[in-house]
N, C-alpha and C positions, 0 to 999 in steps of 0.2 A: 504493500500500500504506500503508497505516495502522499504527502503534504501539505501545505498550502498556505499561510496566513495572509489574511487582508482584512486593511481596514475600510471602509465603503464609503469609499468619497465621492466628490459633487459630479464626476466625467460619468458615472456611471448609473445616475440615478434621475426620473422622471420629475415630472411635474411638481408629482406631490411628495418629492424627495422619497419613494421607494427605490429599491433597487429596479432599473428597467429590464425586459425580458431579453433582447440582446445584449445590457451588458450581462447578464446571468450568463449567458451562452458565450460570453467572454473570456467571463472568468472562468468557466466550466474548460476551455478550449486550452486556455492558457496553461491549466493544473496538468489538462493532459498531454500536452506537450511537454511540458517537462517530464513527466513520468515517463516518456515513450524515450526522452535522451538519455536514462538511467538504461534502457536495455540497451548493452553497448556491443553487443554480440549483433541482434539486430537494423542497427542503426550503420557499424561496419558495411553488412551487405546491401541494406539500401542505399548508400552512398557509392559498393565500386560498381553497384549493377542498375544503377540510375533510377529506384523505385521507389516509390511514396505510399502516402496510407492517403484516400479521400473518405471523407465520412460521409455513410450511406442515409443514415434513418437516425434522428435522436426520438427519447420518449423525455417530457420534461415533468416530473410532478411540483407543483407547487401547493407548499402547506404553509408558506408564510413569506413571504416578501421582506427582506431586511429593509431600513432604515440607514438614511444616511447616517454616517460614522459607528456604525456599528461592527465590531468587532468580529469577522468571520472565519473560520475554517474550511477548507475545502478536502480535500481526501477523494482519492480514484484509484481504479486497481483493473488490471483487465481480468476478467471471469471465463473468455473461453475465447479457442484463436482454433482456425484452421488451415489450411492450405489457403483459403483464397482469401476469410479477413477474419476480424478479430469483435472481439464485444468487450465494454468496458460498462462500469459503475462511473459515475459523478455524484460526490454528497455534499452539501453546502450546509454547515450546522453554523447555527452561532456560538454565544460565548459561553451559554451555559452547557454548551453541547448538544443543543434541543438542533432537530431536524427542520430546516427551513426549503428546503430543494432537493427530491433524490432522479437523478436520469440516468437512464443507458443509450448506446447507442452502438452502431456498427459501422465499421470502417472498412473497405476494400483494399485491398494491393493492388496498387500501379504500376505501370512504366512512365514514367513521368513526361517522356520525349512522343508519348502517343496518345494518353489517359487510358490506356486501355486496361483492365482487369487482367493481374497474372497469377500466374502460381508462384507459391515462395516452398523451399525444402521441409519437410514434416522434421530433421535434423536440426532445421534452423528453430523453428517452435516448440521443441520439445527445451529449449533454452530460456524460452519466455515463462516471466515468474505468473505464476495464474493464483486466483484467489475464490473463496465462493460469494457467488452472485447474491446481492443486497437482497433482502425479501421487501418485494415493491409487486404489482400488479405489472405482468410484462405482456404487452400488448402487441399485437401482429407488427412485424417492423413495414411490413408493406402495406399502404393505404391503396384503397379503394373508392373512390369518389362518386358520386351518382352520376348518372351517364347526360350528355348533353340534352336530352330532356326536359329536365328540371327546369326552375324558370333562373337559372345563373344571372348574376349581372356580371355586368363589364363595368372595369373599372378604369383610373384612369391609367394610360400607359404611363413608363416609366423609362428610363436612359439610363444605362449603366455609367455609370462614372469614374474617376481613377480611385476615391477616397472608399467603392467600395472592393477594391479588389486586393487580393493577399498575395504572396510569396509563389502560390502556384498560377499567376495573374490568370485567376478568376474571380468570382464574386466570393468573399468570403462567409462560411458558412452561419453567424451570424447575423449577417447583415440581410438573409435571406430570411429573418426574425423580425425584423426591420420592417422589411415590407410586407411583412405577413400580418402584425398589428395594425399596420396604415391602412391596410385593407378591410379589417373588420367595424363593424357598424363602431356607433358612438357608444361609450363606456360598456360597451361589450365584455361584461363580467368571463372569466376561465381560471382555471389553475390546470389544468393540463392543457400541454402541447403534444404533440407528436407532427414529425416531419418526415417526409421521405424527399432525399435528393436523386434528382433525375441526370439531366444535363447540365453540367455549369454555364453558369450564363460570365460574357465577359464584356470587357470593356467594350462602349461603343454600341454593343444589342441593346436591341427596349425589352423589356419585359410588361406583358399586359395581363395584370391580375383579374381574376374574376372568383366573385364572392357566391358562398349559398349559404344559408341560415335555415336549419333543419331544428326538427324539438330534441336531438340529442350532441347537436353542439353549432358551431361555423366550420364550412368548408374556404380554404383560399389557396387557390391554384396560380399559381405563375407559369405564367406559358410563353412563349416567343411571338413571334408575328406570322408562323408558316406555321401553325397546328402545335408544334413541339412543346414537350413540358419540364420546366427547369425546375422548380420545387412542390411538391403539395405539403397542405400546412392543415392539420384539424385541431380546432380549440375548442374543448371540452370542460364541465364541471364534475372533480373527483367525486 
C-alpha cells in the first residue's frame, strides 16, 4: 500500500469551498502514480519497450466531500493485474481516518508510439506487489447507455485545449470529470461516478456532450463530431 498526505487547499476546491470532483480524480491520479514509480521492476520494462498504463473505467464513491484545509490521507494498492491491465483501490480518509472517497479503477497496457492494447510477461507480474481489494460495491466496469432512442439532449460543443491535455498529449483523465459535471443539469445532486474511457480525445477535437436524466441517475456521453465516443460518464445516488 502506498501513501499520500494533503492538505486541501483553494486550487482544488469548488464554489462552496468542497473538494471539487476532478480535483478528487487528481489527487486520486497523483497517489497513483507514485505508487506505480515504486514498482521498479515494472517501470524498467515500460520504459526500454516504450509502454504505458491508460486508464480504462474508474468507479468513484462519494460518502463525504472534504473541506477546504482539511487534512487528508490518500492510500492505493493494486488488487489484481493480468496480462493485459491491472485494477487498483483509491481511499481518501480524512484526519480522523473516517472514509470520505473509496474508487477502483482499470488500466490497460500500451504501446505508447501506437495506443494500442498489448501484452506484458505473466514473469513480469508475478513481480507486482498485489493487495486485497477494499470491500466497496464493484460495479460493471463497462457502461451501457440507453440507445439513441431516448429523448438525449445535445449539449453545447466543446474545443479541446492545451491546458486540458497530459504527458500522453491527450485529454487528461480528469479533466474528462470536468466536463462531465458541466454537462449535468443544475445542482444535480450524486455521490457516485463511474466512467468508462473510450477514445482519447486531443488537442484541437471538439467534443459534443449529450445528457439523459433517467429515475436511477444522469447519463453524459462525450462523443466526437463523426459518431465516435470519447468518455461515458453515469452519476448516481449510493
Amino acid at each position: 500500500m502506498f501513501s499520500m498526505e494533503y492538505r486541501l487547499g483553494a486550487s482544488r476546491v469548488d464554489e462552496n469551498g468542497l473538494l471539487r470532483c476532478s480535483g478528487m480524480v487528481d489527487l486520486m491520479q497523483d497517489c497513483s502514480g507514485f505508487q506505480l514509480d515504486t514498482e521498479q521492476v515494472l517501470n524498467a520494462y515500460f520504459a526500454e519497450h516504450g509502454l504505458g498504463m491508460y486508464l480504462a473505467s474508474r468507479q468513484v464513491d462519494i460518502h463525504r466531500m472534504p473541506a477546504y484545509g482539511e487534512q487528508l490521507t490518500l492510500k492505493t494498492w493494486i488488487f489484481a493485474c493480468n496480462r493485459f491491465y491491472g485494477s487498483r483501490n483509491t481511499l481518501i480518509l480524512d484526519q480522523r481516518g473516517e472514509l470520505c472517497v473509496a474508487s477502483w479503477c482499470t488500466g490497460v497496457f500500451v504501446e505508447l508510439a501506437t495506443a494500442r492494447g498489448t501484452r506484458v510477461p505473466q514473469s513480469l507480474l508475478d513481480q507486482v506487489r498485489l493487495e486485497p481489494a477494499f470491500e466497496m460495491t464493484y460495479l460493471p466496469h463497462k457502461l451501457t447507455p440507453p440507445d439513441a432512442s431516448a429523448p438525449w439532449e445535445q449539449l453545447a460543443v466543446r474545443t479541446v485545449d492545451r491546458s486540458m491535455i497530459d504527458r500522453y498529449h491527450h485529454v487528461n483523465n480528469a479533466r474528462y470529470f470536468d466536463l462531465g459535471e458541466e454537462a449535468l443539469p443544475a445542482d444535480y445532486a450524486f455521490d457516485r461516478v463511474r466512467i468508462s474511457y473510450k477514445t482519447p480525445a486531443k488537442h484541437g477535437e471538439q467534443i459534443c456532450p449529450r445528457r439523459l436524466v433517467t429515475e436511477e441517475g444522469c447519463w453524459v456521453v462525450l462523443c466526437d463530431n463523426v459518431g465516435g465516443t470519447y468518455a461515458q460518464l453515469f452519476y448516481e445516488r449510493l
